[in-house]
PAKOL-24599 format. One record per residue: residue number from 1; residue in three letters; x, y, z of N, C-alpha, C, O in turn. Coordinates in nm, 2 decimals. Example, Ala and Ser with C-alpha at 12.3 -4.5 7.8 and 13.67 -1.06 7.14 Angstrom:
PAKOL-24599
 num residu    n_X    n_Y    n_Z   ca_X   ca_Y   ca_Z    c_X    c_Y    c_Z    o_X    o_Y    o_Z
   1    Ala   1.32  -0.57   0.78   1.23  -0.45   0.78   1.32  -0.33   0.78   1.42  -0.33   0.85
   2    Ser   1.28  -0.22   0.71   1.37  -0.11   0.71   1.29   0.00   0.79   1.34   0.11   0.80
//
This chain:
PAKOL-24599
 num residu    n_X    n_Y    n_Z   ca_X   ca_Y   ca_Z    c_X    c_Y    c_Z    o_X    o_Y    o_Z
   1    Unk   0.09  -1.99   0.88   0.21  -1.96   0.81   0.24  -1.81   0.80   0.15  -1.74   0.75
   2    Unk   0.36  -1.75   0.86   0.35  -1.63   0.82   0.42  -1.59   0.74   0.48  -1.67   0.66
   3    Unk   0.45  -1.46   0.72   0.50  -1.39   0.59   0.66  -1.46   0.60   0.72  -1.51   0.70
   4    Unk   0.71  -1.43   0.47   0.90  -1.45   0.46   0.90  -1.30   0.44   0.85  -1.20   0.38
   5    Unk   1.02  -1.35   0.56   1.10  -1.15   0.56   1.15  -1.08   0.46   1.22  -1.16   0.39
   6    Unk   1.15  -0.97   0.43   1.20  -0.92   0.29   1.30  -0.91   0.29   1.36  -0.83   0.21
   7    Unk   1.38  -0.99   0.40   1.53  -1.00   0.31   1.57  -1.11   0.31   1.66  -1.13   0.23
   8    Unk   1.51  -1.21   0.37   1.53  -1.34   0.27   1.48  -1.36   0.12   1.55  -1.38   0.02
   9    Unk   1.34  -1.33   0.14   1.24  -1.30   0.00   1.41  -1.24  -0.11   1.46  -1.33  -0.18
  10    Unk   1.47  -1.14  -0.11   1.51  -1.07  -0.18   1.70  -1.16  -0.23   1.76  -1.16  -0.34
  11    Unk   1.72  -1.21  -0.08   1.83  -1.29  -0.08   1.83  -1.42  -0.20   1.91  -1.44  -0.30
  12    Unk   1.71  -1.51  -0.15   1.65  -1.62  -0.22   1.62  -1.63  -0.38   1.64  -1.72  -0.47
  13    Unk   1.55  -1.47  -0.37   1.52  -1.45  -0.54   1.68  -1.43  -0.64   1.72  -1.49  -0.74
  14    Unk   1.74  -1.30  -0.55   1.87  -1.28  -0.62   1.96  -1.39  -0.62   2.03  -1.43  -0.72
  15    Unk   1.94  -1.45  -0.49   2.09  -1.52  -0.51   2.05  -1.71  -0.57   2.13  -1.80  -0.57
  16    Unk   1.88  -1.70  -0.63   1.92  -1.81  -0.76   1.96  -1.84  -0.84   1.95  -1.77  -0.94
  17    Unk   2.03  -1.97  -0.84   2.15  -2.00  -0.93   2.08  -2.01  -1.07   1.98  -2.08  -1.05
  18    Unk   2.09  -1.98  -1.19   2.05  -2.07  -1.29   2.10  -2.21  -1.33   2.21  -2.20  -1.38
  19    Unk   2.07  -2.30  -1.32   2.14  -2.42  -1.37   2.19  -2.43  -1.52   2.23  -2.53  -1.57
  20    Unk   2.18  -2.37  -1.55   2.23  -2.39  -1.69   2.37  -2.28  -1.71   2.48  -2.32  -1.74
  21    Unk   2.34  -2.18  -1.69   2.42  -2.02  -1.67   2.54  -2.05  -1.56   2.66  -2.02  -1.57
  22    Unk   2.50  -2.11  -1.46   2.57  -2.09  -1.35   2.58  -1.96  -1.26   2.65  -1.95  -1.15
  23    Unk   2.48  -1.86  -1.33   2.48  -1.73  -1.26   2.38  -1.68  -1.20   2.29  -1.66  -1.27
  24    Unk   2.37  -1.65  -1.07   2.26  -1.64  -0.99   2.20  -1.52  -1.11   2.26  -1.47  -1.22
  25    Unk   2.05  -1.48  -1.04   1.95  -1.38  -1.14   1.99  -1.24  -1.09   1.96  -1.14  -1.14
  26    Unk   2.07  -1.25  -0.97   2.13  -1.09  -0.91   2.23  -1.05  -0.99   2.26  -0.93  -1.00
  27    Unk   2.31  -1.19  -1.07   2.45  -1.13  -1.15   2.44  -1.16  -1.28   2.54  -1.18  -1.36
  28    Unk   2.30  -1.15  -1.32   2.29  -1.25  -1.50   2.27  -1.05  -1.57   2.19  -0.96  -1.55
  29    Unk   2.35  -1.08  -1.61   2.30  -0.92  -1.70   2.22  -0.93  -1.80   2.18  -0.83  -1.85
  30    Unk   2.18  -1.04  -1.85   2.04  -1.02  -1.96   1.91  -0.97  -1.86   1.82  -0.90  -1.92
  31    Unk   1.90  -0.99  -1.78   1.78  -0.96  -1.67   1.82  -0.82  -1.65   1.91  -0.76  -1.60
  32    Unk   1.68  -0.80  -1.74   1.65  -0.65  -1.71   1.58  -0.60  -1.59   1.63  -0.54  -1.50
  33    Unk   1.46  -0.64  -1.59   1.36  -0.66  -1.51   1.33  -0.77  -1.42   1.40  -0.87  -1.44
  34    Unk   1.23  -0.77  -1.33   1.16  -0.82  -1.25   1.09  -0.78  -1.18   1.11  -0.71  -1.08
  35    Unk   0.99  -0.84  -1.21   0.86  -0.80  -1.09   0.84  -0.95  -0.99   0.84  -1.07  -1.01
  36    Unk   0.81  -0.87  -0.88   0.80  -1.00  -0.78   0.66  -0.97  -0.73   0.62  -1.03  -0.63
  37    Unk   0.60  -0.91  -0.78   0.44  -0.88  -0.74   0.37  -0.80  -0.83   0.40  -0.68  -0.84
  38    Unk   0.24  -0.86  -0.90   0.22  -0.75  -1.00   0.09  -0.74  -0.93   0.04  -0.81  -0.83
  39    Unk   0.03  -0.63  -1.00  -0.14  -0.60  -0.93  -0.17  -0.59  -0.79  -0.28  -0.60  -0.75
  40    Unk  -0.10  -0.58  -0.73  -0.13  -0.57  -0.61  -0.10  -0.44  -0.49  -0.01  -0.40  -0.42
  41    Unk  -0.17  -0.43  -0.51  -0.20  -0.25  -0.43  -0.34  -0.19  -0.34  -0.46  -0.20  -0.35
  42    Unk  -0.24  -0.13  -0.23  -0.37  -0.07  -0.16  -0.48   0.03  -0.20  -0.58   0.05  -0.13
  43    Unk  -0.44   0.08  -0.31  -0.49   0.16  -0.36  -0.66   0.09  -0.47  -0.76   0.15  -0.51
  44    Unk  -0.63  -0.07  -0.47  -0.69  -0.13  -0.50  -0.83  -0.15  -0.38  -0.94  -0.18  -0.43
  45    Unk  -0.81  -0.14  -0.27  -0.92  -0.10  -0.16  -1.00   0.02  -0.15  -1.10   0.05  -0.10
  46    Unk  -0.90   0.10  -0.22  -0.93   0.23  -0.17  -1.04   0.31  -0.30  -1.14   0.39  -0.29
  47    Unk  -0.96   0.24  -0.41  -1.12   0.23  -0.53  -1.23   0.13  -0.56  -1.28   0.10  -0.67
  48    Unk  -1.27   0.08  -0.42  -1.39   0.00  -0.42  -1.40  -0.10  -0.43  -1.50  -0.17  -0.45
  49    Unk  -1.28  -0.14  -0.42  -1.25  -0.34  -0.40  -1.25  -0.37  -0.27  -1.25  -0.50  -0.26
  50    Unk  -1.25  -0.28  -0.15  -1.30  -0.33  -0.07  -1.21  -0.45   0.02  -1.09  -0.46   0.01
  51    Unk  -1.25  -0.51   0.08  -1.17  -0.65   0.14  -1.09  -0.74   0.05  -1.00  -0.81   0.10
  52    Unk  -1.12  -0.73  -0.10  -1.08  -0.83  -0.17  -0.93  -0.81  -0.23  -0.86  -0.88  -0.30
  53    Unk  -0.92  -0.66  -0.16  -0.77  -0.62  -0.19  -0.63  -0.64  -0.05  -0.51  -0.60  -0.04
  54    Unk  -0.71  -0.72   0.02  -0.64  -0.77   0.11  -0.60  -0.92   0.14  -0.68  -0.98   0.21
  55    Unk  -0.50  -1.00   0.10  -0.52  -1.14   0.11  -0.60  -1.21   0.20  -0.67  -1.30   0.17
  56    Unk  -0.58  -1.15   0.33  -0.69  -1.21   0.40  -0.76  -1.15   0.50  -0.79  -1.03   0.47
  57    Unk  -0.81  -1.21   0.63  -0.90  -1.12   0.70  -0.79  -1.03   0.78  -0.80  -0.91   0.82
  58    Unk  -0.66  -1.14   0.81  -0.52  -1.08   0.91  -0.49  -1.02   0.88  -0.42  -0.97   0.97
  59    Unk  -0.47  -0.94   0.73  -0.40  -0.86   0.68  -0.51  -0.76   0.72  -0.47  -0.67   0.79
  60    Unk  -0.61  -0.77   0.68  -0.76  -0.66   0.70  -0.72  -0.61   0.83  -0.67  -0.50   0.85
  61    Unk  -0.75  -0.69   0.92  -0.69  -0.66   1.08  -0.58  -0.55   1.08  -0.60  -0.43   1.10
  62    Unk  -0.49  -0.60   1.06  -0.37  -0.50   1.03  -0.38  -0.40   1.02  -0.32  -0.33   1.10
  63    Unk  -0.43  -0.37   0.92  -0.43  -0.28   0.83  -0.52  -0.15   0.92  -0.48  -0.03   0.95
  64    Unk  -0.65  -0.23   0.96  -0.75  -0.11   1.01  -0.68  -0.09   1.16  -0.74   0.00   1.22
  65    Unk  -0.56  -0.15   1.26  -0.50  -0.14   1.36  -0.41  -0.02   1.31  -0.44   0.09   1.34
  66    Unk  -0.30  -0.06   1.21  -0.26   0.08   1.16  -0.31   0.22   1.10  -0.25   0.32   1.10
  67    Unk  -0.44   0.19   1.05  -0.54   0.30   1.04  -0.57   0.39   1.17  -0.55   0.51   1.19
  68    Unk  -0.62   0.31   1.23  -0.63   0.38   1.34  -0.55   0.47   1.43  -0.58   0.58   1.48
  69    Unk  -0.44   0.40   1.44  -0.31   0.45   1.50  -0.23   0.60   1.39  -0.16   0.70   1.42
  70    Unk  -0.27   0.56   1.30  -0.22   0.66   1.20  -0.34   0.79   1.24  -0.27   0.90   1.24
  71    Unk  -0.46   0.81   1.25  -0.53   0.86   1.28  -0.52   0.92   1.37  -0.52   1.04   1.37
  72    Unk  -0.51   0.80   1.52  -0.51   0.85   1.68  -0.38   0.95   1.64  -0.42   1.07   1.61
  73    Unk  -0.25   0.94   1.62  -0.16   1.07   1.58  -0.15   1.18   1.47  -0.07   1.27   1.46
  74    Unk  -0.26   1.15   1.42  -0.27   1.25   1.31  -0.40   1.37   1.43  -0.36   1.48   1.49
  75    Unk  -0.51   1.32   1.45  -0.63   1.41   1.57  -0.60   1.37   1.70  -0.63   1.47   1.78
  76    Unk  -0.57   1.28   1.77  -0.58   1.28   1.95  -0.70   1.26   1.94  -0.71   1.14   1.97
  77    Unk  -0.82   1.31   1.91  -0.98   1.34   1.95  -1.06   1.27   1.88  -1.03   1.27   1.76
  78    Unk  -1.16   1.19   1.93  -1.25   1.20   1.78  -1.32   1.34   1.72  -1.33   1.37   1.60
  79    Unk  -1.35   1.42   1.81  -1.39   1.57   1.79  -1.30   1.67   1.70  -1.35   1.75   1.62
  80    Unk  -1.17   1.63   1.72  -1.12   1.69   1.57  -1.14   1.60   1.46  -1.13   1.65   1.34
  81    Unk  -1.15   1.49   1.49  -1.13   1.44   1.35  -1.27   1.45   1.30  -1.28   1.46   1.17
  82    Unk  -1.39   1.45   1.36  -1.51   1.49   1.29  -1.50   1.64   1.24  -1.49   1.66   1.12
  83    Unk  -1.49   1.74   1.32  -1.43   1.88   1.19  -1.36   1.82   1.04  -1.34   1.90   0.95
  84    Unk  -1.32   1.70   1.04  -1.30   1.69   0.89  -1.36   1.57   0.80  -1.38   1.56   0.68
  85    Unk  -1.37   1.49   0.91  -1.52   1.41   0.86  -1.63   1.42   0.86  -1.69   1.36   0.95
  86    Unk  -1.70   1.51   0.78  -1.83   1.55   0.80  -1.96   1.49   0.78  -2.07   1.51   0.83
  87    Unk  -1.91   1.40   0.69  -2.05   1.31   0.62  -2.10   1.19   0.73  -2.01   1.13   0.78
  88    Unk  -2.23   1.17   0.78  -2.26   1.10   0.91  -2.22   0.89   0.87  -2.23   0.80   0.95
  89    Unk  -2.18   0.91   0.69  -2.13   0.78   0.67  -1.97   0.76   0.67  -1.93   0.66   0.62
  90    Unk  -1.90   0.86   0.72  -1.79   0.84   0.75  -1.73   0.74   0.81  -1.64   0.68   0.77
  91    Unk  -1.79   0.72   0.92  -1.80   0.64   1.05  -1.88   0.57   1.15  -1.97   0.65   1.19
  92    Unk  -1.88   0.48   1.20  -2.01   0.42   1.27  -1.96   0.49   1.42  -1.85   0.52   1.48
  93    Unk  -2.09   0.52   1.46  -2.09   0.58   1.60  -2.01   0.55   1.71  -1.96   0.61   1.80
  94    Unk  -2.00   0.42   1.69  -1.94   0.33   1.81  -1.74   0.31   1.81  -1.66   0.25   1.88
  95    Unk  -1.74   0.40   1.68  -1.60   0.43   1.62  -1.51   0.53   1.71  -1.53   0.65   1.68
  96    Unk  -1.40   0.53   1.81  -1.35   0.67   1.84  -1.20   0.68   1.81  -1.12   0.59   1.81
  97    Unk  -1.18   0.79   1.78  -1.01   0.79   1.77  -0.94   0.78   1.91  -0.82   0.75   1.90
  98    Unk  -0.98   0.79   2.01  -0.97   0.70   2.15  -0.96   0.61   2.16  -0.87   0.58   2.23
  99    Unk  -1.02   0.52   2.11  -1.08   0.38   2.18  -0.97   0.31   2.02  -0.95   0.19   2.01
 100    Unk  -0.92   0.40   1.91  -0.82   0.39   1.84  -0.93   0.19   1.76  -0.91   0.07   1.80
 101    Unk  -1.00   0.23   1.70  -1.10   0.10   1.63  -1.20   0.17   1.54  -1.32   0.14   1.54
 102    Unk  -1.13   0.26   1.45  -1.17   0.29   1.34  -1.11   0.19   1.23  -0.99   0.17   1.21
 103    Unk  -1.24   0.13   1.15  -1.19   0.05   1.08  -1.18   0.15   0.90  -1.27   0.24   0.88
 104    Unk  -1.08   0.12   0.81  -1.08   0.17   0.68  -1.22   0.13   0.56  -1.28   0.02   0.54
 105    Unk  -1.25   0.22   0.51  -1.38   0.22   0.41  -1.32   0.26   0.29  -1.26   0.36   0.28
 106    Unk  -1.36   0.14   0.18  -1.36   0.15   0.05  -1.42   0.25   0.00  -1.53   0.23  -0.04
 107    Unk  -1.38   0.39   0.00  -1.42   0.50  -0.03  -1.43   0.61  -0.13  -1.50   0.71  -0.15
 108    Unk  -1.33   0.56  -0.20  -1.28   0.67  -0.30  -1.40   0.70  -0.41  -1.40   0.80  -0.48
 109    Unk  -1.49   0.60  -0.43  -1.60   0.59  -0.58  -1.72   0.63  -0.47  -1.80   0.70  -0.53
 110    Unk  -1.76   0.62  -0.33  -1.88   0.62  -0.26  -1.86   0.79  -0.29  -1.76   0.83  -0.33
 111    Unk  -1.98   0.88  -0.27  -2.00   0.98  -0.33  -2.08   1.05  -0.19  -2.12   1.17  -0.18
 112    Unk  -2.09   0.96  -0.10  -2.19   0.97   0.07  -2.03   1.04   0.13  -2.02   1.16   0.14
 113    Unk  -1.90   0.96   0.17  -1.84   0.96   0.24  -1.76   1.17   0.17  -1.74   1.23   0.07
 114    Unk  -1.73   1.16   0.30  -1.67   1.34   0.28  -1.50   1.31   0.20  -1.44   1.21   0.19
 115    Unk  -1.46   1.42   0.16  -1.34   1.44   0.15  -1.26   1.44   0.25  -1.14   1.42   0.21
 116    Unk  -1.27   1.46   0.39  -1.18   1.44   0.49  -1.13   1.30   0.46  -1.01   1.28   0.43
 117    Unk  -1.23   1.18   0.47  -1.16   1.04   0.49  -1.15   1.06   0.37  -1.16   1.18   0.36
 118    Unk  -1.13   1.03   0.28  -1.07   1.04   0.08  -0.95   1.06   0.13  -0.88   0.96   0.16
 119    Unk  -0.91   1.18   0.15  -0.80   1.23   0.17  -0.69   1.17   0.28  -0.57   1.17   0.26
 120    Unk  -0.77   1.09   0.40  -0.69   1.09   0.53  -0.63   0.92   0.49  -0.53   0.86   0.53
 121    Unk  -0.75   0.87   0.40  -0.73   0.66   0.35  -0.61   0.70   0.24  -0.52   0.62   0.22
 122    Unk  -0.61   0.80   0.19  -0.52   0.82   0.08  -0.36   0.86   0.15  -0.25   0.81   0.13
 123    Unk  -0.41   0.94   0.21  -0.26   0.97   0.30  -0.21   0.87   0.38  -0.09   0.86   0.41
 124    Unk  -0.32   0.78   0.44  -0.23   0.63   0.52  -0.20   0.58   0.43  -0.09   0.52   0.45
 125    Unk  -0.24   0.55   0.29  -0.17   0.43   0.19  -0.01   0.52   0.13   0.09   0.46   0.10
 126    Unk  -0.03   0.64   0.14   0.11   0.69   0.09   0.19   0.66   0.21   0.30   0.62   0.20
 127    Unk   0.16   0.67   0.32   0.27   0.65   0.45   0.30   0.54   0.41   0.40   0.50   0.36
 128    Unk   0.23   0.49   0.43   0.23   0.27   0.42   0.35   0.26   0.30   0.47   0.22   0.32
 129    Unk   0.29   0.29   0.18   0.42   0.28   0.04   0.52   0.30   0.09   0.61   0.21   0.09
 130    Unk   0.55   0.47   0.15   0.67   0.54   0.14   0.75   0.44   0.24   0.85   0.40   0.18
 131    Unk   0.72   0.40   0.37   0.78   0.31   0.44   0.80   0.16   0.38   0.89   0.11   0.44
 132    Unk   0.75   0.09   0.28   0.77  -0.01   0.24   0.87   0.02   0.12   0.95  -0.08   0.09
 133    Unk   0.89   0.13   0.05   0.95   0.16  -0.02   1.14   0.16   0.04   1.25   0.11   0.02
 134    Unk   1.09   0.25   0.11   1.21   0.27   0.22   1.29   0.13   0.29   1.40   0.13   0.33
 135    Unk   1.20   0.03   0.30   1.25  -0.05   0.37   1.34  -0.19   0.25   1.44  -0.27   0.27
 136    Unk   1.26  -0.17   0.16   1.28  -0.28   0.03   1.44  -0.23  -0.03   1.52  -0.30  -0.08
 137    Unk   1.46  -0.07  -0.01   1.54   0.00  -0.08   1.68  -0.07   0.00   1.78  -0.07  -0.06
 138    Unk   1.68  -0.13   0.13   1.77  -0.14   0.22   1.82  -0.30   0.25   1.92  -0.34   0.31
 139    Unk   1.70  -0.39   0.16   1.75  -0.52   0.16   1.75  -0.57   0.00   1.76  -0.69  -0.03
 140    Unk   1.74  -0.45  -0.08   1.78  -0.52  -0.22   1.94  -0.51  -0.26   2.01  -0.41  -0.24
 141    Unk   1.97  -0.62  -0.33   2.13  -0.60  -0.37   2.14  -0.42  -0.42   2.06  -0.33  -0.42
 142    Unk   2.26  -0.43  -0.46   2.24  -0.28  -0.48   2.28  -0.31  -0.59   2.34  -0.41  -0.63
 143    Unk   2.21  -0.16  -0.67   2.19  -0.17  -0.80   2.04  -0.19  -0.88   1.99  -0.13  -0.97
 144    Unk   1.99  -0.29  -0.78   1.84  -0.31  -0.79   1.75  -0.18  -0.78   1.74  -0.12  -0.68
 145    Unk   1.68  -0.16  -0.87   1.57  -0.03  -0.87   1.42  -0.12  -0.76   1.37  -0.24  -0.75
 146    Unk   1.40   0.01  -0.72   1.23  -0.07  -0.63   1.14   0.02  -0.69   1.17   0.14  -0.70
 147    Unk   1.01  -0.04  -0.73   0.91   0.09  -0.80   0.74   0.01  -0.71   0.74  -0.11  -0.71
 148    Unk   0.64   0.07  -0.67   0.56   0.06  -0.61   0.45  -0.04  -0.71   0.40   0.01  -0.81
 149    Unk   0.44  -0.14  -0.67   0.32  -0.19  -0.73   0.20  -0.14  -0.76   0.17  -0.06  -0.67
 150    Unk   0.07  -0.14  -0.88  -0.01  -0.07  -0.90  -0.07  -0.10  -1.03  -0.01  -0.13  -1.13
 151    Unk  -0.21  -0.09  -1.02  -0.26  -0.14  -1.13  -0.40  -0.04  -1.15  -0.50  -0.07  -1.21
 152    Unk  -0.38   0.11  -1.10  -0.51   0.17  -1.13  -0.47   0.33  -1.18  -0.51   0.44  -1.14
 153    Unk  -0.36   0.31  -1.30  -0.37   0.39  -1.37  -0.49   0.46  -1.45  -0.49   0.57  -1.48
 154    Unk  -0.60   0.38  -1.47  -0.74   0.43  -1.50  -0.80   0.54  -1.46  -0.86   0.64  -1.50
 155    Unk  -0.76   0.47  -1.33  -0.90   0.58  -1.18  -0.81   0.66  -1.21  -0.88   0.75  -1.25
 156    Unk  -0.65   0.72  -1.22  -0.66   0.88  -1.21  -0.62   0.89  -1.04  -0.57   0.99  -0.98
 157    Unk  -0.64   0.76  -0.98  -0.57   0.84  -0.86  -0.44   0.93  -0.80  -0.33   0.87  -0.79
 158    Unk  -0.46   1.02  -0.78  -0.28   1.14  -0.72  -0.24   1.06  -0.63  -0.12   1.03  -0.62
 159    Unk  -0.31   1.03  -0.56  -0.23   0.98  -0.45  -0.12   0.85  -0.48  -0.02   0.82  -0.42
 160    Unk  -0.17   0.80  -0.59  -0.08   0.67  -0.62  -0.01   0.74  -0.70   0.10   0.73  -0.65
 161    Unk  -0.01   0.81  -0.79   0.10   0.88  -0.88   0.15   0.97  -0.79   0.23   1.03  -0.85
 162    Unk   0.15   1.01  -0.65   0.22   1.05  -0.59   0.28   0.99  -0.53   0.39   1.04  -0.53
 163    Unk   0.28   0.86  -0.46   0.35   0.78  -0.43   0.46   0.71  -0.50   0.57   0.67  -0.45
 164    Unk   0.42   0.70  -0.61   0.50   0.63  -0.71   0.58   0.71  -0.76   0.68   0.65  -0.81
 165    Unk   0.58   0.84  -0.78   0.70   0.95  -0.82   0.79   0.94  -0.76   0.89   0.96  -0.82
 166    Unk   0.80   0.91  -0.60   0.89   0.89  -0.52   0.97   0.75  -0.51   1.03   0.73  -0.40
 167    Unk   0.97   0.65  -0.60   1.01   0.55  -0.60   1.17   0.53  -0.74   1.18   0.64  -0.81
 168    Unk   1.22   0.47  -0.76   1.29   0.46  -0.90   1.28   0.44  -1.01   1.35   0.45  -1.11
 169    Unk   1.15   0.40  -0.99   1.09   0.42  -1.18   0.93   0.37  -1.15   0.90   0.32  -1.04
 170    Unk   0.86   0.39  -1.25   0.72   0.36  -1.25   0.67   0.25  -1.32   0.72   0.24  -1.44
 171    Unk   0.60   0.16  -1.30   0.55   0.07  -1.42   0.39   0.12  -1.41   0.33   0.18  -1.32
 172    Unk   0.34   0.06  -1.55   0.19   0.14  -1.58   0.10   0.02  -1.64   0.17  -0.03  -1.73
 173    Unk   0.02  -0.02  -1.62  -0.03  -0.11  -1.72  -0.17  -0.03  -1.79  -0.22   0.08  -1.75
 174    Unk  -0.21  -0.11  -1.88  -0.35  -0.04  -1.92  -0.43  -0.14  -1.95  -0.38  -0.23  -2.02
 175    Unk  -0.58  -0.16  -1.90  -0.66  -0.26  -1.96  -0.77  -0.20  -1.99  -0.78  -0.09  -1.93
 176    Unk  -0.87  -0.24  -2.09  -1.00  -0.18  -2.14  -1.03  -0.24  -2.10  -1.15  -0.26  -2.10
//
């Protein structure tokens, strides 16, 4: 089964009718809000969740396909990209930005891996947002605000408070 496109997703949601109201949820003015996805964030991999922040293994796939490619154009080499990955757990040997099959590491809490990858897993998940953001902005009715899903106000990550400045509004949760 694969994904529903985000402009049906967005069509479907808005343009349901209430039965009672008679007014779809795009034209009911008591609706303030809506969330159509709560908790769910890349950023959620990126502080040590690991695979389980990916629905499945295809998405995993994905994801480390666009890693790579975001990579292969960010160095061409693997030789430059080791001048910024310095830690020898950065990457498995058999990894090249060539051969473009570097896979993404739950990295941000590991204290082995360098600041190069911190920095480079952090900057593919803001590309990733900014383009999903960009794209949601263009199949929602208008009027509709879009704000970046996210649940790790705790960790303090910039990179997600940077991402999310650039959206229409912020949502925050807090859990102890």
């Amino acid at each position: 089964c694969g994904a529903i496109p985000k402009e049906v997703a967005a069509s479907e949601f808005f343009g349901y009718k209430n039965p009672y109201t008679n007014v779809t949820l795009g034209d009911d003015e008591s609706i303030v809000m809506a969330e159509l996805a709560a908790e769910v964030s890349l950023f959620n991999f990126h502080n040590g969740h690991g695979r389980e922040a990916f629905a499945n293994k295809m998405q995993m796939q994905k994801a480390n396909t666009k890693f790579s490619e975001f990579l292969y154009n960010k160095y061409r080499t693997t030789e430059a990209l080791e001048k910024v990955w310095t830690s020898v757990y950065d990457k498995y040997e058999t990894e090249t930005v060539e051969d473009k099959n570097i896979s993404l590491k739950d990295c941000f809490k590991n204290p082995l891996v360098s600041n190069g990858l911190k920095n480079d897993v952090a900057e593919f998940f803001v590309s990733v947002l900014d383009k999903y953001y960009k794209e949601m902005k263009t199949v929602m009715p208008e009027g509709v605000m879009v704000t970046l899903t996210s649940n790790v106000p705790n960790e303090n990550t910039l990179s997600d408070v940077y991402a999310n400045s650039k959206t229409d509004f912020v949502t925050r949760s807090f859990y102890n």
